[in-house]
C-alpha positions as CSV (number, residue, x, y, z in Angstrom):
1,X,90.4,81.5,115.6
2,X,89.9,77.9,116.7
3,X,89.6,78.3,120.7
4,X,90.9,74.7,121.4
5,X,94.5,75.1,120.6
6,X,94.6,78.7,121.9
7,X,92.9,77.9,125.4
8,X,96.1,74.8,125.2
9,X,98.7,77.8,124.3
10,X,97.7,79.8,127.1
11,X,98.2,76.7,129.5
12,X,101.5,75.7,128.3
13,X,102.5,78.8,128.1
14,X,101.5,79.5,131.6
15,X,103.2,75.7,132.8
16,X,106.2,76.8,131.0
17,X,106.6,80.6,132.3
18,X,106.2,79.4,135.9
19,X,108.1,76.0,136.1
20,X,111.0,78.3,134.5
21,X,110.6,81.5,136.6
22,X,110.5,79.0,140.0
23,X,113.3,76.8,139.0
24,X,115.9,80.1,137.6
25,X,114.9,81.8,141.4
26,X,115.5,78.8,143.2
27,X,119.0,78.2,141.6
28,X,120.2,81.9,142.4
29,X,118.6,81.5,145.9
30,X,120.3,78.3,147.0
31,X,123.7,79.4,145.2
32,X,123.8,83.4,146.8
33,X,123.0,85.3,150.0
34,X,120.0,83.8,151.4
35,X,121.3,79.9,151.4
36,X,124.9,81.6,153.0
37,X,122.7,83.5,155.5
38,X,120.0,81.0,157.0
39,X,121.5,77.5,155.5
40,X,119.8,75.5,152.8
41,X,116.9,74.2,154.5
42,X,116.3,77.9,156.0
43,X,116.3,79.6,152.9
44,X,114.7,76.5,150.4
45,X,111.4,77.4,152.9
46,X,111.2,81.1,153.1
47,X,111.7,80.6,149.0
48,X,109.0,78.6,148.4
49,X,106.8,80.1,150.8
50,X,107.1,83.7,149.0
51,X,103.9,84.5,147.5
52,X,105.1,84.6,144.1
53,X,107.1,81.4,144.2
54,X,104.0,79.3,146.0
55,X,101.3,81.5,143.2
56,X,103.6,80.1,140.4
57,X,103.5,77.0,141.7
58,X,99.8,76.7,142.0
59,X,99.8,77.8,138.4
60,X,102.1,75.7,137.2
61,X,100.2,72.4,138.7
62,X,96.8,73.8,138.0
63,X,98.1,74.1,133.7
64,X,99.5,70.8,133.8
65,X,95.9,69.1,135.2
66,X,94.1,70.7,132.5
67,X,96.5,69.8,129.7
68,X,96.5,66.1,131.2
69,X,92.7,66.2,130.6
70,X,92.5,63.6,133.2
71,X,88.9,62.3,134.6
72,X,89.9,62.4,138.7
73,X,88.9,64.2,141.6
74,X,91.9,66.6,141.1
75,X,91.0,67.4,137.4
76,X,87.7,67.8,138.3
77,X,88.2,70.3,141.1
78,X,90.9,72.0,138.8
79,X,88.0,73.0,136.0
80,X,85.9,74.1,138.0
81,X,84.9,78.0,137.0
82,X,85.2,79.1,140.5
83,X,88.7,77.1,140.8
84,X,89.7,78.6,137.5
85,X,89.1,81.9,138.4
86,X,90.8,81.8,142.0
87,X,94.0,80.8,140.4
88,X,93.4,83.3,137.9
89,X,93.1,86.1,141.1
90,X,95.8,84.6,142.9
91,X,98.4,84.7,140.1
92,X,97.3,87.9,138.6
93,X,97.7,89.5,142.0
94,X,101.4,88.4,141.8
95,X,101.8,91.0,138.7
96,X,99.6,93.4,140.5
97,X,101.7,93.6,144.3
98,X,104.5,94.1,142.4
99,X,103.8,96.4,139.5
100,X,101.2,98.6,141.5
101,X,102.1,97.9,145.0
102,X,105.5,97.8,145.2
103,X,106.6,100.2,142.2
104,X,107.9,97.5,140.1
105,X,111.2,95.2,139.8
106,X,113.9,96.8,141.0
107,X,116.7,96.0,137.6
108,X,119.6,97.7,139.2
109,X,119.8,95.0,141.5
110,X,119.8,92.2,139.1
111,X,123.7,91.5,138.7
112,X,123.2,88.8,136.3
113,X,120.4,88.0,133.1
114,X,119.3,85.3,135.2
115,X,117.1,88.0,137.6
116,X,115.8,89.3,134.7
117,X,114.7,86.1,133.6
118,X,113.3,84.9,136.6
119,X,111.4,87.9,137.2
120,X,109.9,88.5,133.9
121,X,108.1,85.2,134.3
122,X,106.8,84.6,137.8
123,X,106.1,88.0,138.1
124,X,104.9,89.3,134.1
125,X,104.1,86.4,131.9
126,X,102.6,84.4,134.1
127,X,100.3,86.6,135.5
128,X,99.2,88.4,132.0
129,X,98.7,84.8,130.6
130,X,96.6,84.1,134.0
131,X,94.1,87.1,133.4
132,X,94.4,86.3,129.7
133,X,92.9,82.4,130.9
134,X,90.3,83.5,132.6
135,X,88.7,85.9,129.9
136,X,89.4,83.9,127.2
137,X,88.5,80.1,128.6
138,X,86.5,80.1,132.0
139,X,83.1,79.7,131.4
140,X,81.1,83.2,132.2
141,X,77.8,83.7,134.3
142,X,78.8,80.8,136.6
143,X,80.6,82.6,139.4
144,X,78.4,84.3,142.7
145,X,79.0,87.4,144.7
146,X,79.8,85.0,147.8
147,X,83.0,83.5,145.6
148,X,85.9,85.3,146.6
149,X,85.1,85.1,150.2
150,X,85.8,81.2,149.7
151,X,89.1,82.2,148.0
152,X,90.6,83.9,150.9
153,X,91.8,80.7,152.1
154,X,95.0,80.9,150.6
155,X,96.3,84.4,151.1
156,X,95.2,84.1,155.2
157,X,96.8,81.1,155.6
158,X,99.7,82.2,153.8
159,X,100.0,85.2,155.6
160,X,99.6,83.0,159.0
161,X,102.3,80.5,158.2
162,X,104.6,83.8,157.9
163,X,103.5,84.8,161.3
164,X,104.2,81.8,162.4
165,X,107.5,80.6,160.8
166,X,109.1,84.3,160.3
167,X,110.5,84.1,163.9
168,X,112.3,80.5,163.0
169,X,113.5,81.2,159.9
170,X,114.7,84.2,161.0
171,X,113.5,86.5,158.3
172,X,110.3,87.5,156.4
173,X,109.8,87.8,152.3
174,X,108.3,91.2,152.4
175,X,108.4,94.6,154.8
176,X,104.7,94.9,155.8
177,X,105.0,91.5,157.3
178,X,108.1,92.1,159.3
179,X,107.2,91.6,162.7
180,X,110.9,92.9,164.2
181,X,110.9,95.9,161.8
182,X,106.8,96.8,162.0
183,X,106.0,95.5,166.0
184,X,103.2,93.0,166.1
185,X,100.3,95.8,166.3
186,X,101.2,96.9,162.7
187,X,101.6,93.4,161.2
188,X,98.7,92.3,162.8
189,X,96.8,95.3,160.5
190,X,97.8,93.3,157.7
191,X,95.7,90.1,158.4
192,X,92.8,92.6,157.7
193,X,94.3,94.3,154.6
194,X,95.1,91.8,152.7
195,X,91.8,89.9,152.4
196,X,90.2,93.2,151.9
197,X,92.4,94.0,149.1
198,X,92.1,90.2,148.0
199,X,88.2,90.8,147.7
200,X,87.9,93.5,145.8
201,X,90.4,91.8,143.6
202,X,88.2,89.1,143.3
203,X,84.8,91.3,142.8
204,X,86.8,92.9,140.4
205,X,86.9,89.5,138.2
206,X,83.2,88.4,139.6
207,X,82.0,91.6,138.0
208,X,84.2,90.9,134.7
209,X,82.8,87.6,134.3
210,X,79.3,89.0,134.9
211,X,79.9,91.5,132.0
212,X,81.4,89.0,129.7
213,X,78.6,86.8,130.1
214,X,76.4,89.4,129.4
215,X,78.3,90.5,125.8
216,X,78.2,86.9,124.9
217,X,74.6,86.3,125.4
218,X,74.3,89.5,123.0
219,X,76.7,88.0,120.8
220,X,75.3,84.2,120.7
C-alpha cells in the first residue's frame, strides 16, 4: 500500500469526522435545552468547552495543518512526533472516557438521528482514526519517557477553566467535576486523577511507539 495517500485518508477523514460531529452537536445544543436554560452565550461556552467538543476541535485544526502542508511555525509545531502523538492521546481519550469510563452513549436518549450522528463521530471515528494516525504515520523511536508529562497542559487547564467558569455558567459538562453536587474536597481529588490517568494514557502510547520502532528496525 502506498502510505502517502493513506496517511492523507486518515487526515481527512479525521478533519471530516470532527468538523461534522462539532457542527451537528452545536446545532442541537443552541436549538434544545441547554440554549433555553442558560441563554446562547451560556450554553455556546459550556459546549465548546466540553472535552470532547474542544478534543475534536484540536483534531480538526491539527488534520487541516498537515493536509495544507504549509512551511510556518504552526505546521512545523503541528508535525512534530511529540505534537502528533499528544493529539493522538488527547482525542483517543475522548473514545476511551466514554466507552470505558462512562459505559458508553446512552441511545435511548437520542430522540432524533442527529445524536446518533453527532456521537458516532466526536466520540468513535475520530478517536479510532486518531490512534489509527499515530501507529500508522508518526515517526517511531522519537518520543521520551519525560513526554506526556509535557502533555498535561491541556487536560489541567481544561479541568481549571471548569473550576473556574462552572459557577458562572451555572452548570458543569460532567458529574465528577460538579462542584454543587460532589463539595469542593471531592472535585478537588479530580485535579490529581485525571493527570494520573492522562499519564498512563500517554506511557501507554510512549511504550507503543517504543515497540513499533523496535518491529521496524527488525523489519527494515
Amino acid at each position: 500500500m502506498n502510505r502517502l495517500p493513506f496517511r492523507r485518508l486518515l487526515l481527512w477523514t479525521l478533519l471530516s469526522s470532527s468538523v461534522v460531529g462539532v457542527t451537528v452537536f452545536y446545532g442541537l445544543t443552541v436549538t434544545g435545552d441547554p440554549a433555553e436554560e442558560l441563554g446562547l452565550l451560556k450554553a455556546s461556552i459550556r459546549y465548546f468547552a466540553y472535552y470532547t467538543i474542544t478534543s475534536n476541535i484540536i483534531a480538526a485544526v491539527f488534520a487541516g495543518l498537515l493536509l495544507a502542508e504549509g512551511d510556518g511555525s504552526l505546521a512545523r509545531f503541528a508535525r512534530r512526533p511529540t505534537v502528533q502523538t499528544a493529539v493522538s492521546v488527547y482525542v483517543f481519550f475522548v473514545g476511551l472516557g466514554l466507552w470505558i469510563l462512562l459505559g458508553g452513549p446512552d441511545y435511548e436518549a437520542f430522540d432524533n438521528v442527529w445524536w446518533w450522528v453527532g456521537d458516532l463521530t466526536t466520540h468513535t471515528i475520530s478517536p479510532l482514526v486518531a490512534l489509527a494516525w499515530f501507529v500508522v504515520a508518526v515517526p517511531k523511536g522519537t518520543l521520551g519517557w519525560k513526554d506526556p508529562f509535557g502533555w498535561l497542559w491541556y487536560p489541567i487547564t481544561w479541568y481549571l477553566f471548569w473550576m473556574l467558569a462552572g459557577p458562572w455558567v451555572g452548570t458543569y459538562p460532567y458529574p465528577f467535576m460538579d462542584v454543587p453536587e460532589i463539595g469542593p474536597a471531592a472535585a478537588t481529588v479530580w485535579v490529581g486523577i485525571l493527570p494520573a490517568v492522562f499519564l498512563t494514557l500517554g506511557y501507554v502510547f510512549v511504550g507503543l511507539d517504543r515497540w513499533l520502532a523496535r518491529r521496524q528496525a527488525v523489519s527494515a
